[in-house]
C-alpha positions as CSV (number, residue, x, y, z in Angstrom):
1,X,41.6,72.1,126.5
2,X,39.9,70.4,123.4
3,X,41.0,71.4,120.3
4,X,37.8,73.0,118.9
5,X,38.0,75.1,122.5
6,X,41.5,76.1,121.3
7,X,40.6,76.8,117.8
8,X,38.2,79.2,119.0
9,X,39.7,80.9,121.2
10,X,42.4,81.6,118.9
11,X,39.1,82.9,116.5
12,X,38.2,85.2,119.0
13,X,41.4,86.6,119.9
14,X,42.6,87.2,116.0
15,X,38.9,89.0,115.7
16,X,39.0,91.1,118.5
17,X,42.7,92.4,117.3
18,X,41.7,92.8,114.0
19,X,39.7,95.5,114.9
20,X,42.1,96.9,117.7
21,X,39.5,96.2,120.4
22,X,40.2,94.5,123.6
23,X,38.8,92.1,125.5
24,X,38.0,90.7,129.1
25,X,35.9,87.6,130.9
26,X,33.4,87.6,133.4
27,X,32.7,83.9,134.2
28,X,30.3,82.0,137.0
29,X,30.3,78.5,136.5
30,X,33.7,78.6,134.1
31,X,35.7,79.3,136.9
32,X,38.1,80.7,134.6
33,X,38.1,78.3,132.0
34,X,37.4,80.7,129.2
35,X,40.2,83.0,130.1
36,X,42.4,80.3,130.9
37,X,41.8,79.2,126.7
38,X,42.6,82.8,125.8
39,X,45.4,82.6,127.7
40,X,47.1,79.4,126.3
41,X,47.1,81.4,122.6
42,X,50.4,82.8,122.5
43,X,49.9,86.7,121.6
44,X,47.0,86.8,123.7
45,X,48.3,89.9,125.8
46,X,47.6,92.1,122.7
47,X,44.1,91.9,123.1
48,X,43.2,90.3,126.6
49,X,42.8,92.7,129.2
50,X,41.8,89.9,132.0
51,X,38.9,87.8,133.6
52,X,37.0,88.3,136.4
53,X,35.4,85.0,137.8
54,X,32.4,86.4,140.5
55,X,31.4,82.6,141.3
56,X,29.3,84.0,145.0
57,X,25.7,85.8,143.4
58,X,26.9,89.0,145.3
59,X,30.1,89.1,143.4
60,X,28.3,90.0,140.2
61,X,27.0,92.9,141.8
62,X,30.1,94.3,143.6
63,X,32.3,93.4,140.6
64,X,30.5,93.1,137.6
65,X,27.7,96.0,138.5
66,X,25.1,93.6,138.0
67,X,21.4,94.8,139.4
68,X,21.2,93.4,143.3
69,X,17.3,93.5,142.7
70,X,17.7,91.2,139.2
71,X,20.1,89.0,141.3
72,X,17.6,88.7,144.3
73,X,14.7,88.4,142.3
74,X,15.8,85.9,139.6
75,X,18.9,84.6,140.9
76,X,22.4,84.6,139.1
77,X,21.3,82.2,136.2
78,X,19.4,84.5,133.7
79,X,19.8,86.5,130.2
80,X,19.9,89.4,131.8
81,X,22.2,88.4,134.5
82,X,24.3,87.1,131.5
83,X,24.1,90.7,129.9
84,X,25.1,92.6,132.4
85,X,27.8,90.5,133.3
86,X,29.2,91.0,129.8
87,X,28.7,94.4,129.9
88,X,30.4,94.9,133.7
89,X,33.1,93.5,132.8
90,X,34.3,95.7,130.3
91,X,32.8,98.6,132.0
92,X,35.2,96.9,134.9
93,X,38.6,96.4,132.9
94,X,37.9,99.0,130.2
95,X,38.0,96.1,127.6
96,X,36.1,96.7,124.3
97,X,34.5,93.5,124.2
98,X,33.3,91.6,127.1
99,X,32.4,87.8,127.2
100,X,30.0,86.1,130.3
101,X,28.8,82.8,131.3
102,X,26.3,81.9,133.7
103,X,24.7,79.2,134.9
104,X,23.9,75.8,136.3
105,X,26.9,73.1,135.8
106,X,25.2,70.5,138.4
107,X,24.7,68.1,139.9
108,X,22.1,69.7,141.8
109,X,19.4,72.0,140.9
110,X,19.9,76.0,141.7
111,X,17.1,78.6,142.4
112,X,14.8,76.0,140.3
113,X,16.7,76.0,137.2
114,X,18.1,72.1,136.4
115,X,21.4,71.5,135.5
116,X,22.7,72.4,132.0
117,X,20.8,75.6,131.9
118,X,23.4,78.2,131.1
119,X,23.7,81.8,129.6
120,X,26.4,83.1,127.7
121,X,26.9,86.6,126.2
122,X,29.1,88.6,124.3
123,X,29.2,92.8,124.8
124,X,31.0,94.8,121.8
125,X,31.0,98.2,121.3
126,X,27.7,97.7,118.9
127,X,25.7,96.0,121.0
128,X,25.1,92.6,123.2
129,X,23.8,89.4,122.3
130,X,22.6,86.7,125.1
131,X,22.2,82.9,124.2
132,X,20.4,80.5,126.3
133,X,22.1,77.3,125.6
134,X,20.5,73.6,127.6
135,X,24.0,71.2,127.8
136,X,24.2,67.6,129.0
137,X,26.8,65.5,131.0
138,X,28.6,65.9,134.5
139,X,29.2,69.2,136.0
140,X,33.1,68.9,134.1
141,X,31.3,68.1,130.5
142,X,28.9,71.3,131.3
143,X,31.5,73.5,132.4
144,X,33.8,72.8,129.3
145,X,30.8,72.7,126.5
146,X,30.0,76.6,128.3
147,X,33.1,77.7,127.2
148,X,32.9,76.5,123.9
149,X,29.6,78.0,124.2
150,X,30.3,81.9,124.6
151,X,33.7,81.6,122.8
152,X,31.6,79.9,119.3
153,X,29.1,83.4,120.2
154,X,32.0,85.8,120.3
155,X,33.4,84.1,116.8
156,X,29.6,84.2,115.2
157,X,29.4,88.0,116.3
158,X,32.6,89.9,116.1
159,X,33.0,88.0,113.2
């Protein structure tokens, strides 16, 4: 883990316990790697409930409570796909604030979207917020700037 990854993960965790909220993952194309940074920041059990990685598109529906007709008609790399995600998981682990990352890590194209195309989002008890973010490098370098990605939203919007 980098250590602007760490850095913010450590961010987010201190955030999220400052307001006695807790706070799960639902990843895609992180695999894991954004709980996995929570995880490394000792203390993180205060606040982290878990993570719930629903690579397979059906997964977010059976899991995460994502729309099966949003899924089938737009595929698993979209905002609102993103939302929900954020949103099902906390609905999932009772979490206060739920983080999401979706998207297309490469090499190859999926549904029609290119590579680097990826959608993070950040649920708290306020409201959501979905970015769209366009990364470059291999399928590791996209995967790992992701993370940084919905962990640098959950900094700019808990606070």
């Amino acid at each position: 883990m980098s250590a602007d990854t760490r850095a913010l993960a450590e961010q987010v965790l201190a955030a999220v316990g400052a307001r006695s909220w807790t706070l799960a993952v639902a990843e895609s194309l992180t695999g894991g790697m954004v709980t996995s940074s929570l995880v490394d920041v000792p203390g993180a059990s205060a606040v982290l409930r878990g993570g719930i990685v629903a690579y397979a598109t059906d997964l977010k529906s059976i899991l995460l409570g994502v729309d099966p007709v949003l899924l089938a008609e737009g595929g698993p790399v979209d905002p609102d796909v993103a939302r929900q995600m954020a949103a099902g998981v906390c609905a999932a682990t009772g979490a206060d604030v739920g983080l999401s990352t979706t998207g297309v890590a490469g090499p190859e194209a999926q549904d029609g979207k290119e590579p680097g195309l990826v959608y993070v989002a950040v649920a708290t008890p306020r409201a959501v917020r979905v970015h769209e973010v366009h990364l470059t490098g291999g399928r590791g370098a996209v995967r790992a700037q992701a993370a940084r990605e919905v962990l640098a939203l959950a900094v700019e919007t808990i606070g």
